[in-house]
C-alpha positions, 0 to 999 in steps of 0.5 A: 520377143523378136528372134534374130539370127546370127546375120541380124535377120529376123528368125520370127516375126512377133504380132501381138493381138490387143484390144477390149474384152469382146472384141473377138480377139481369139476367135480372130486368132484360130481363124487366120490359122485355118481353124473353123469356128471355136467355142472360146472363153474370155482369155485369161492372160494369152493365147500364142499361135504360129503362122508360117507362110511360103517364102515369109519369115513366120509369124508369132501371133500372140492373142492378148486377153483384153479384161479391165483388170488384165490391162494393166500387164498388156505392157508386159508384152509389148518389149521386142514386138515387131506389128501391133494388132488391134481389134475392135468390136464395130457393134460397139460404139459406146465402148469406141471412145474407151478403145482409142483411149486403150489405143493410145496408152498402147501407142505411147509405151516406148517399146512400141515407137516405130511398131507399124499397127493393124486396126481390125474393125470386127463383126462387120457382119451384124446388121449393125455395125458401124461402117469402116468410114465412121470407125476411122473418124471417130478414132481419129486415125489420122493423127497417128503420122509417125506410125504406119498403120492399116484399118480393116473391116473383117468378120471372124464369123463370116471370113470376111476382111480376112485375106486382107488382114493376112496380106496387111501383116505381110506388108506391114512385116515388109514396111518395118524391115524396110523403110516406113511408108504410110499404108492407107486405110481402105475397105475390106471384103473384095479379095477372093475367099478366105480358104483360098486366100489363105493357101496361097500364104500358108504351107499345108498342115493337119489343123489339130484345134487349139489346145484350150478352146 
């Protein structure tokens, strides 16, 4: 997946976006590319998006649909990536232990070893999702030493976390081409608001909304 050039530098950095169906994948997707809110559809194999930012190597960010029956290809498009995102639905904590296992089957593909991953807690916005706290224990995110890895509260709904989440896929980026420092989970939703977090990260351009809604 990964673009190198012809010094061995990265051309493009490939972020594949995995978790279970619902989770608000897509959703999170349009979102940190500047879109408002769009209707979507449970995603049927993927969706794919750039993301340029000033004086960063650009982002690939490929949105991965997470139905039980799709599962079974997610290590179709595993070869080559360079950060692992995976979102998780914070409302949903009787489906917690099926995301871990999906998680962990994840994890231990081969191509994924030394692949730092970004665990988006979603929909902190409902009254009753679970605190970012609770999520990390119940997951056991801990035991995941020979990783670097970051866990965020965002909402796609609301922008919140989403500042983080754009600056954990830079310092992860940075982390994978350098050297692997553990990168510790903490609580998102202090930074400034998304729109301007988001300028001073990404080049202007006219958003001409997804082309399959």
């Amino acid at each position: 997946m990964g673009s190198v050039n012809s010094r061995g530098h990265r051309t493009k950095i490939q972020v594949v976006m995995m978790g279970l169906d619902s989770a608000g994948k897509t959703t999170l997707l349009y979102r940190l590319k500047g879109y408002q809110l769009v209707k979507t559809v449970p995603t049927i194999g993927f969706n794919v998006e750039p993301l340029e930012a000033l004086g960063c190597t650009p982002l690939t960010l490929w949105d991965i649909g997470g139905q039980a029956p799709l599962r079974a290809s997610w290590k179709d498009y595993l070869e080559g990536i360079d950060i692992l995102v995976y979102v998780l639905d914070s409302t949903d904590e009787a489906r917690l232990p099926e995301a871990m296992d999906e998680l962990l089957k994840i994890l231990n593909n081969p191509n994924v070893a030394d692949v730092p991953f970004l665990v988006l807690a979603n929909k902190q916005d409902a009254p009753n999702a679970l605190p970012l706290l609770e999520i990390k224990n119940q997951l056991g995110l801990e035991r995941f030493q020979d990783h670097c890895w970051e866990l965020l509260a965002c909402s796609a709904l609301t922008g919140e976390g989403l500042p983080e989440a754009l600056q954990s896929l830079r310092s992860l980026q940075k982390i994978h081409n350098h050297s692997c420092l553990h990168v510790r989970a903490h609580r998102a939703g202090r930074a400034k608001n998304f729109d301007q977090a988001r300028a001073a990260y990404l080049r202007p351009y006219e958003p001409k909304g997804p082309a399959n809604p």
